[in-house]
N, C-alpha and C positions, 0 to 999 in steps of 0.2 A: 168139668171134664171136657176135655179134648174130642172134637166131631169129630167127622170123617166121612169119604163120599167116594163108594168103590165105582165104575164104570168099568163093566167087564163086556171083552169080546169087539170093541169100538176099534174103525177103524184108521190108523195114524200113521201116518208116512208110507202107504201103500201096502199095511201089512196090521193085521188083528192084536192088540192088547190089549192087557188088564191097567188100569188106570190108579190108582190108589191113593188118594187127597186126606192128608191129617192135618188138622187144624187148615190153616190157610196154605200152607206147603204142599208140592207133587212128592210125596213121598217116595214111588216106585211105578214105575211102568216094566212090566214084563210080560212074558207069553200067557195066553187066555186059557182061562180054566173051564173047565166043562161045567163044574158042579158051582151052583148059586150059592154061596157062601155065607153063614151067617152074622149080621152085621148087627153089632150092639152101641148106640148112641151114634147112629149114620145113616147116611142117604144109601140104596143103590140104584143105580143106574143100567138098563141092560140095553149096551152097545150096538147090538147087532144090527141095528138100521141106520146107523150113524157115523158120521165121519168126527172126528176130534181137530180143534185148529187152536190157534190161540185167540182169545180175543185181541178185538181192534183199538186204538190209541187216536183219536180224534186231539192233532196240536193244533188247533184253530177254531175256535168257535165263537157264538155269541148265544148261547141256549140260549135265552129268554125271547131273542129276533124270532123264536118257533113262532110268536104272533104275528110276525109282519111275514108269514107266509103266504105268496101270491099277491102280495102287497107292492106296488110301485114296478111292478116288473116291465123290462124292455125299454131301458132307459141306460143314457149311460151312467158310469160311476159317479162321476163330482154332482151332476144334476140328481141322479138317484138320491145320494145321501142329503143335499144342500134344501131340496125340493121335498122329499119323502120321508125321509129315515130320521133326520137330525130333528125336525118341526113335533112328531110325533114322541118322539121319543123325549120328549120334556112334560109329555103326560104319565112317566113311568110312577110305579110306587113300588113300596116293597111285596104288597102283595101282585101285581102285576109282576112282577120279577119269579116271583115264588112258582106261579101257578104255569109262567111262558117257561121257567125252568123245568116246572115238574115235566111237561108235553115233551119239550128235547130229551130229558133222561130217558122217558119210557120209551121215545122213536130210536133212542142209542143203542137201549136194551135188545129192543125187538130187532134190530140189524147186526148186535154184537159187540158192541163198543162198552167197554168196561173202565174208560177211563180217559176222561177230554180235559183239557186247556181252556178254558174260561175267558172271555175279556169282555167282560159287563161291568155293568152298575148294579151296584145293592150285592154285594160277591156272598154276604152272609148269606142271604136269601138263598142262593145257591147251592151253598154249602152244605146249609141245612138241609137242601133237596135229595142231595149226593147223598148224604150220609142216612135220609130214610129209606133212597131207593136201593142203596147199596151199594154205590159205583164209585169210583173212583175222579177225583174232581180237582183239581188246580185253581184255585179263586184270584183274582188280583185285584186291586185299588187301579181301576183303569180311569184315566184323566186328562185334559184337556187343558192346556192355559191361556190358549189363542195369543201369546204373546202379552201378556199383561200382566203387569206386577201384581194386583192384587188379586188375580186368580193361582198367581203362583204362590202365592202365600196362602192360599186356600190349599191348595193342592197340601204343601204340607203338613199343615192343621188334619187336612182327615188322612194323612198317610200315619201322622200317630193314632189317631183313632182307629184306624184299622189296625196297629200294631196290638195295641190293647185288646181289641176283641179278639184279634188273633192268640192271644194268651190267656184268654178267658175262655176261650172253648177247649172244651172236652179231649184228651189225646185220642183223635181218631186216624187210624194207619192208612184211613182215604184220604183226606184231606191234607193238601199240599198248599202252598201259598206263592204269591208272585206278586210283582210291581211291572205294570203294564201302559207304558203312557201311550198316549194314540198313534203317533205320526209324527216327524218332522214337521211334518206343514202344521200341526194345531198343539206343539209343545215347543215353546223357547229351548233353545240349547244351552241357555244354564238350567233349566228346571229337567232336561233330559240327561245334564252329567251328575247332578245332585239323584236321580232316581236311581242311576247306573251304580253311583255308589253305593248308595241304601241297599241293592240288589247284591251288591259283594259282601256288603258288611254282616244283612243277614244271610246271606248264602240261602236266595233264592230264585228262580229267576226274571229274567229282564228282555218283558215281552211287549213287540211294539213292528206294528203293519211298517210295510219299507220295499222303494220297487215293485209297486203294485201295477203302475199303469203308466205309460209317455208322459202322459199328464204331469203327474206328479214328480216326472225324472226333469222334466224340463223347468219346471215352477220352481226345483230345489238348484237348479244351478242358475234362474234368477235371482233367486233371493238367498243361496248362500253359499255361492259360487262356485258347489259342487253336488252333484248326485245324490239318494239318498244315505245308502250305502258307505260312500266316501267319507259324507260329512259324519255320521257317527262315528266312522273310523276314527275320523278327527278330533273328535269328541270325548275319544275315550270306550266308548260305550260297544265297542267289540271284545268278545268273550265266550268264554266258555257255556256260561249261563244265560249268553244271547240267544233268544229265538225271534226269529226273524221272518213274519208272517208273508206271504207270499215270494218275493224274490224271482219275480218274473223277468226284469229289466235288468241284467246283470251284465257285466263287460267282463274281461279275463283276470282283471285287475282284480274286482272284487269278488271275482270267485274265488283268487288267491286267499282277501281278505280274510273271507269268511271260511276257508278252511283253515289255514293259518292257524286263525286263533280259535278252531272246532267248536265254530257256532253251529247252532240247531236253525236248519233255512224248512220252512214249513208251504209244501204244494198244495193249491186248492184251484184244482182244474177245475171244475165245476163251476165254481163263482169265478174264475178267472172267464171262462169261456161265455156266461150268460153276459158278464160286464162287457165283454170287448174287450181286459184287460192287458192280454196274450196268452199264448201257445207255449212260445217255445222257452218251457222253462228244461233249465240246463243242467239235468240229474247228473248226468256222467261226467261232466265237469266238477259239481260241486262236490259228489262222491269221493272221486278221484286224489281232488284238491284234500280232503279230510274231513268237508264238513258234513254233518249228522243229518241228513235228508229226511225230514219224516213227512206223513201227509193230515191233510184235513181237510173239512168239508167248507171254512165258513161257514154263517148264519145259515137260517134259514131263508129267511130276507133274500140270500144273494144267491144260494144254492139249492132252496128250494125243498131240498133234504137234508138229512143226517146220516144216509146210507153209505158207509166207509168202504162197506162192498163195491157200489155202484163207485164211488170215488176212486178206488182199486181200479176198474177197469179203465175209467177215463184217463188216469195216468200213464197206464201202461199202453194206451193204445195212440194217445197223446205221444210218447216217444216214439211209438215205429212211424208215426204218420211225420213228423216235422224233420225228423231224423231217414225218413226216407230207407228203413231200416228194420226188417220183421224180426230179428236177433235184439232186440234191444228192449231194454227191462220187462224181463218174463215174467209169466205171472207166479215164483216162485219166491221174485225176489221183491215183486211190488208188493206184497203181503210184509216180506218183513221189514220193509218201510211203513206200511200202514200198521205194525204191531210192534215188534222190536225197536226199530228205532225210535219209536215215539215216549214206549215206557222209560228208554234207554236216556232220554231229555229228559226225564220229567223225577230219574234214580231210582223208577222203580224195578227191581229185580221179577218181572214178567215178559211177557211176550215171545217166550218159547214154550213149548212141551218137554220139558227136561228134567230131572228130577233135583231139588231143591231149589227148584224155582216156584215163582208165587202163583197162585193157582186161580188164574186167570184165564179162561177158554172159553170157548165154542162148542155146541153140540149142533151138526147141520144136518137135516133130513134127507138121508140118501134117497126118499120119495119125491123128495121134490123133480120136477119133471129136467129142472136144469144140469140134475145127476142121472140123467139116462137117453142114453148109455153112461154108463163110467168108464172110458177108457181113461178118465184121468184126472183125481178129485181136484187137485188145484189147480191145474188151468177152469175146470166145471167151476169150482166158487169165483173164480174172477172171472171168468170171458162170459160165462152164460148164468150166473145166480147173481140174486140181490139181498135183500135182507131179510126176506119171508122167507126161506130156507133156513134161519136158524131157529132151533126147537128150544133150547133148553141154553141159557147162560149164568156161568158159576164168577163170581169175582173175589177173591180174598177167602176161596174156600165155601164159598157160601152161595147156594143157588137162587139167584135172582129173576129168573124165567125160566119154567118148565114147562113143555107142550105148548109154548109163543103165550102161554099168559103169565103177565106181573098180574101179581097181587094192585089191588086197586087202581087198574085202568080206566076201570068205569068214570071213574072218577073226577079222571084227572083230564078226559077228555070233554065233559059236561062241563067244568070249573073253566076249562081254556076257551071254551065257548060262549061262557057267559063273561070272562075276565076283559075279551080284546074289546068289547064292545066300550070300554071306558079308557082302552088306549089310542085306537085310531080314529080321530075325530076329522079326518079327508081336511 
């Protein structure tokens, strides 16, 4: 039998309705009913203290990095990863994966995020995690060849083996899948056109960091006589199904590029800003041009959170400041980059309040202090709230946090305390 989950009296787009969720679908939004209605095989929900939003779309992450929280900070990027990050992280396992994943889903939870972009190792473990907490998850085969034949022949040895598991798992309508190599700099360009195609063949997509930092725009036009960006072009490996983790370092050319061919270019001010990596990433360009702007947080590692809230504002306040410009991406529209555009990469039909769309939302405490005054709920969720303002998150029709508790927290915080202690060994 078909659930269902009424929210009566909430309020959405500056005005009271009744909210109506059958099975995983917005069945109806209409005007609010005075009388509490009787609900058989459902949830209800009584709106009146609460604002309704969509949930958030994390395209960038590293859940499991949740352990390497406060870990190696105030460093730059290549010494960060080369020194901190890469050394430790050859003590991962799959339970280590399992337990740094379960911590990121429940901080996604508790901030609003119903549905992230993955580029880890052990992606099963992941997966698994998504599909008990209930969210929504993107796994990939993310890989490394450092230019060596026989790690490139490794690479595709476990890209079947992911394909296989991939079809031995259960059809779940969370789980999505992806081929994710690291970088230019730590994947040969024949092992990055061969992934590209894999990526087309099975029509998923083809996720890999680029234009992160000078660093690396300059090291890519020693050693292959063009930018990051360019040299994919070159490659092949621009597309519709490209997402294209930061893109901080862009010129006009390849903002062309990557609208052109309506790739997905993924902002993560946050870790852009604590690296040094840069600022002035170039929304209104890439928009413009065609391509699909969504946002992310990065790891924890590099951003320290998972609050897509807090990411929301840095973005939007990151334009007016480099842009020298208080009209420039409001907080109306930085949300539907942080929601819309993200499910919109990833083909899941969410990230509005609309009816036959997938029921994926937010319920936010108009008590929170960051909603009073209310002269105005969405600028108040982006300029002055964070991720403790959300109460209550529904993903797929199905409430995954009500009154800011998931179901076994406890839990998963004891196990991530007891787990990091066998990952970072200094």
């Amino acid at each position: 039998m078909t659930s269902s989950i009424l929210i009566q009296n909430v309020l959405l787009d500056g005005a009271r309705k009744d909210v109506f969720i059958e099975g995983n679908i917005i069945k109806s939004i209409s005007e609010p009913t005075r009388v509490k209605p009787l609900i058989l095989n459902g949830e209800y929900i009584d709106g009146s203290n609460f604002a309704l939003f969509p949930s958030l779309a994390n395209m960038h992450t590293h859940s499991a990095m949740s352990l390497f929280r406060g870990y190696g900070d105030d460093l730059p990027l290549e010494q960060w990863l080369q020194e901190k990050i890469w050394p430790n992280e050859a003590n991962l396992t799959p339970e280590i994966v399992y337990w740094g994943s379960k911590l990121a889903c429940l901080e996604m939870i508790k901030s609003g995020t119903t549905c992230f972009n993955d580029m880890y190792f052990f992606p099963f473990e992941t997966a698994r995690v998504a599909r008990e907490m209930g969210i929504r998850a993107t796994v990939s085969l993310t890989f490394f060849d450092q230019f060596d034949t026989a790690l490139a022949k490794k690479v595709r040895d476990d890209w079947q083996y992911f394909l296989l598991r991939k079809e031995q798992q259960s059809q779940n309508d969370l789980i999505r899948y992806a081929i994710a190599p690291h970088a230019v700099y730590t994947v040969s360009g024949e092992t990055l056109k061969w992934a590209f195609a894999e990526s087309e063949k099975h029509k998923i997509p083809f996720h890999i960091h680029a234009a992160e930092s000078p660093t690396e725009c300059d090291n890519a036009r020693r050693d292959f006589g063009d930018t990051p960006v360019r040299y994919l072009s070159k490659l092949g490996c621009l597309a519709e199904n490209t997402i294209v983790a930061h893109g901080v370092w862009l010129d006009d050319d390849e903002v062309a590029m990557l609208g052109e061919r309506r790739c997905s270019v993924v902002h993560n001010p946050n870790s852009n800003l604590k690296l040094a990596s840069g600022h002035a990433f170039r929304y209104e360009e890439l928009r413009a041009a065609g391509a699909n702007v969504c946002l992310g947080t990065d790891g924890c590692s590099s951003s320290n959170n998972l609050d897509m809230i807090e990411a929301s504002k840095v973005m939007s306040l990151l334009q007016k400041g480099w842009r020298l410009d208080p009209l420039s991406l409001p907080a109306a529209e930085v949300l539907k980059v942080a929601s819309r555009n993200g499910f919109k990469a990833m083909g899941v039909e969410a990230g509005e309040i609309a009816e036959g769309k997938l029921a994926d939302m937010i319920l936010v405490d108009l008590d929170n202090l960051a909603f009073v005054p209310n002269n105005d709920t969405t600028s108040n969720l982006v300029y002055a709230a964070h991720g403790d303002c959300v109460d209550t998150v529904i993903c797929n029709g199905r409430i995954v946090m009500q009154n800011r508790y998931v179901p076994g927290e406890e839990k998963i915080i004891t196990e991530a305390r007891r787990i990091v202690k066998r990952l970072i060994t200094h």
